[in-house]
Phi, psi and omega in degrees: 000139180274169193276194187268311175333261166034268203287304174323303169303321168257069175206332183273325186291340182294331191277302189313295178342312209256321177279344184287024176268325177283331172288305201283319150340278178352279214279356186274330186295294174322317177300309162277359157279326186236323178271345173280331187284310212296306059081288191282356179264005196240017187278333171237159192269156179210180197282029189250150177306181167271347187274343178278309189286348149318267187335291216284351185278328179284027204224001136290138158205050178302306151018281180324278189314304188297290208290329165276349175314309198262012142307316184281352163289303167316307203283283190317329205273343188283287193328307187257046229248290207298347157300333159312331212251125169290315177314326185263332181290315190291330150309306173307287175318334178244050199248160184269047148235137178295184181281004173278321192306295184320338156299297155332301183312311201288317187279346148288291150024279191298310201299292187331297138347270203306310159327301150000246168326320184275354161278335160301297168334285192309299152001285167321307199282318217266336161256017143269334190288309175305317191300318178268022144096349153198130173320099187241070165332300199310327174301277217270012161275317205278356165301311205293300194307328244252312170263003158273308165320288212317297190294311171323312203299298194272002155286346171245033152270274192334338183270309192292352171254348156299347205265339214243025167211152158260033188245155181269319179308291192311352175292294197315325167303316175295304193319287183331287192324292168328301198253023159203036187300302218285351164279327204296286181338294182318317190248001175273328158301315168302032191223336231234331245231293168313318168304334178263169210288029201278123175316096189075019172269154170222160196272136184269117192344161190251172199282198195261326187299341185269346177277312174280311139017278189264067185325305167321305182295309177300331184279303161323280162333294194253016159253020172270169174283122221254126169298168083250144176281159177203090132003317209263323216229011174039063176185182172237111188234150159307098192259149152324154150273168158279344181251039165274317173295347220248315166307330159292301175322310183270343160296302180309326165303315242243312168308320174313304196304301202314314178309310164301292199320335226251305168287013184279305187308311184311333185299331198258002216252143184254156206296297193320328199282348167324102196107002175263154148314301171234136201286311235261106168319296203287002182283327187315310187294302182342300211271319167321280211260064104295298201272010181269323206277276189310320185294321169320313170295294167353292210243338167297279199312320211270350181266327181265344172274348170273334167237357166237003156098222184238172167070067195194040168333304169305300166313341177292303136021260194284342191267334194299299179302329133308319170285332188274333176302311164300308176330300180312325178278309170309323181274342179297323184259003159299309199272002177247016208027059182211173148248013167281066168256346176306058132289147174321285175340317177288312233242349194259293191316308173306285175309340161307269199321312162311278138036258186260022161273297191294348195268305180282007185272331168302289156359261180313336191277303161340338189049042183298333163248043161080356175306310181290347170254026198296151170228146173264150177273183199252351194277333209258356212235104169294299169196179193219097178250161218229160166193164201178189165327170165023040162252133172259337176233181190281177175226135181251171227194113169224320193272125179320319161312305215281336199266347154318286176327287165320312184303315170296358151300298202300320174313283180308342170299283201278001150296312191265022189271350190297298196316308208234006184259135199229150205276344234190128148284005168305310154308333179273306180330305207273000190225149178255177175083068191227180179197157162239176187228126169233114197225121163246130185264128154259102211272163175329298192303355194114338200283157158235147185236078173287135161233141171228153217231168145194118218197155185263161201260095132351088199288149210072342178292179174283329161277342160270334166278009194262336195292309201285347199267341163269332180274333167263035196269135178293331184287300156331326158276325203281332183272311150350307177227340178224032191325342218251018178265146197231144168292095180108008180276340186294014184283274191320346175285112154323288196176185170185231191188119177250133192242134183229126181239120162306118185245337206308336223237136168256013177267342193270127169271355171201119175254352163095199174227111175309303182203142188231139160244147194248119170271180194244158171318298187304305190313323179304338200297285167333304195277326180262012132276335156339289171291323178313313194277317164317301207287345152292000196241154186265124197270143144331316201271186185224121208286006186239011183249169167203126198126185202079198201250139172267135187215110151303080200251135174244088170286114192294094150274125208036101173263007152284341183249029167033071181227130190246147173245142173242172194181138181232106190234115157272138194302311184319301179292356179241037208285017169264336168302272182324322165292332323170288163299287186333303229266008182266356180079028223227330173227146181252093198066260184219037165077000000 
């Protein structure tokens, strides 16, 4: 009889015997992504060293993340393959090893392939970087760390959802399901949450916990590659992100834990469940009103947002409680093999679920957390950009005086909404004295809480003087209309191009370009600094008058590399600019 050493040593050369098509699959893939890529990207020459062009080719690693997802998937379903079958389990299991060696084994096996292969790789690459003359360890040790980290993490995610079912097809779905639950969800409540009728939400960044959460998504973010310029060479090349090894790193912890998790289950797994969906009894309801709850949503929102547009809570509802109800049933009869289910348990379930699709729905239409009127505290607010009537560009916000401001507007906007709020620009569009609001918030936590508003100014209320006392906020003009303006840029301005559009008619929705102009250098010079320096100074005009001249300017900066600066203006709030013009003969008065 062999011994547990042994048996340990043949179980592992057995898993490589029966399994190396998938490491040679691996490595053939791996070749041509990194020492063949590297090779065709270094064939010609240009004027960057050869180690900035290494680097800059190594320094993506979006790759990394897809090949090992789907490798570490492939590889678990061979190795624990013989857990799907009762014949094969009941062989393994009475073999003179425990269920630990076996775990082990089977799983150094796999690791071991996979390891392989990003070391062979890593070879590779480090003997193209000599054929081409220079060596950039750091590029190709932070590849290799970067995808050893990578593959634990998901081979043992990938071992633990084999372990927690006996169908072989069903792992990958639980793999999936796993690496994207928690976004899904997040946005399918932003979805369900978008149906009610609420005055100016628009759906918003998801919070930062739910992107790590979603290994993929989160992995996605920091293994691409960052553009940056380098100054010294006039140009742009593909730098690392820096959180990308600190994100692996931490997928690697967590890929540990996952490892135990996956061998605590094998310990536990009882032999007989081969061929059930799910092995585990206390796992099923879990897995029951998980997929009953997401699918329901699912196949509800996307069926009332593909024909009935948003805002139709009740119908949203009711599709939810239709889909979720099949769902519950489809699953019911997976986990029963049978299609007799149909019992009080099944139907006391359905109404549970139904239940609390209508409870939360009542909830939301109710506004029971506060969306429509969320205000953020300032304490709470990294910075804010704002955009709005007669704004051409957003005005962005970091310093706390400024994002006060926006918070008081935004207070009074939403005090004054039964009075002023409107459903639609559509609805704004056709009655006049009507503004939109646009507000993103980017809070401390990662989140973002956007709104866009639409409404008519009461003239004279207190929301019509906070409107002219913000839009005539000098920081607010300056972002508003001219950002790109600098104290002294006007060394560099070339020439430029003046466009003047007639606004005089408030009936009109597109008036065309009335009149155009070619500046001369000195002119150009003369009108930004004009406007620059205006659009710094606090203004004047009243957000409720309209018509006068709308003025475009394209200012020519460094005219060898044809870089333009631009500004969107009415002449009205700017009127040392509009003389400026008269005096250029370019406006008659006001046109």
């Amino acid at each position: 009889m062999l011994s547990k050493t042994s048996c340990f040593k043949t179980l592992v050369k057995s898993d490589w015997r029966h399994y190396w098509p998938i490491a040679f699959g691996y490595a053939v893939l791996w070749l041509i992504l990194q020492p063949v890529g590297l090779w065709q990207n270094t064939r010609w020459e240009n004027d960057l060293p050869m180690a900035l062009r290494i680097e800059s080719f190594m320094a993506g690693k979006g790759s990394i993340l897809w090949m090992c997802a789907i490798f570490a998937m492939i590889t678990a379903m061979a190795v624990w393959s013989y857990l799907m079958k009762s014949s094969s389990v009941q062989f393994m299991h009475a073999l003179p090893a425990t269920r630990r060696a076996q775990f082990a084994a089977h799983y150094t096996a796999a690791l071991t392939m996979l390891t392989a292969v990003h070391i062979l790789t890593f070879l590779a690459i480090i003997g193209i970087m000599a054929i081409r003359g220079a060596v950039v360890w750091g590029a190709a040790f932070l590849w290799l760390l970067v995808a050893e980290l990578t593959m634990v993490f998901f081979f043992a995610l990938a071992t633990l959802c084999c372990m927690i079912t006996g169908w072989l097809l069903a792992a990958p779905v639980f793999y999936g399901g796993l690496n994207c639950v928690f976004v899904v969800v997040a946005s399918l409540v932003q979805e369900l949450t978008a149906q009610c009728n609420y005055w100016g939400y628009a759906r918003g960044k998801l919070p930062r916990f739910i992107y790590w959460l979603t290994p993929a998504l989160r992995m996605g973010q920091t293994y691409n590659a960052e553009y940056q310029y380098v100054d010294i060479y006039e140009t742009a090349v593909f730098r690392a992100n820096p959180d990308a090894l600190r994100t692996a790193a931490i997928y690697f912890a967590v890929g540990l834990v996952l490892a135990v998790c996956a061998y605590l289950f094998y310990e536990k797994r009882p032999s007989e469940t081969a061929g059930d969906a799910v092995s585990f009894r206390w796992l099923r309801p879990i897995v029951k009103w998980v997929i009953a709850v997401c699918g329901g949503m699912v196949m509800g929102l996307f069926l009332v947002s593909l024909f009935l547009g948003e805002r139709n809570i009740v119908m949203a509802t009711a599709a939810m409680c239709i889909f979720g109800v099949l769902c519950y049933i489809a699953v019911e009869m997976l986990l029963c093999k049978s299609y007799r289910v149909f019992r009080r348990p099944l139907l006391t379930g359905c109404g549970i679920l139904c239940a609390v699709f209508v409870v939360l729905s009542v909830m939301l239409h109710a506004d029971v957390f506060g969306y429509e009127k969320a205000i953020p505290v300032l304490n709470d607010v990294e910075s804010v950009d704002v955009s709005g009537s007669g704004a051409s560009y957003w005005a962005q916000f970091s310093d706390s005086a400024d994002i006060q401001k926006v918070l008081t507007l935004h207070e009074e906007l939403i005090g004054a909404s039964d009075e002023v709020k409107m459903e639609d620009i559509d609805t704004a569009s056709a009655e006049r004295k009507t503004s939109y609001l646009e507000i993103n918030y980017v809070l401390e936590n990662g989140t973002t809480l956007q709104r866009s508003y639409y409404f008519a100014i009461p003239e004279g209320s207190n929301l019509h003087h906070m409107l002219n006392d913000f839009y005539n906020d000098p920081a607010v003009r300056h972002q508003t209309i001219f950002p790109q303006y600098e104290e002294g840029g006007e060394a560099n301005v070339t020439g430029g191009m003046v466009n003047l559009y007639d606004c005089t008619d408030d009936e009109k929705l597109e008036y065309g370009v009335s009149r155009q102009f070619e500046l001369t250098r000195d002119q150009a010079r003369e009108i930004y600094t004009t406007l620059g320096r205006e659009t710094c100074e606090k203004g004047n005009r009243d957000i409720l008058t309209g018509g006068g001249l709308q003025c475009e300017f394209n200012f020519e900066n460094y005219a060898d590399q044809g870089y333009f600066l631009y500004a969107s203006v009415n002449l009205d709030c700017c009127p040392k600019t509009l003389k400026l013009l008269e005096n250029y003969g370019m406006i008659n008065g006001k046109g």
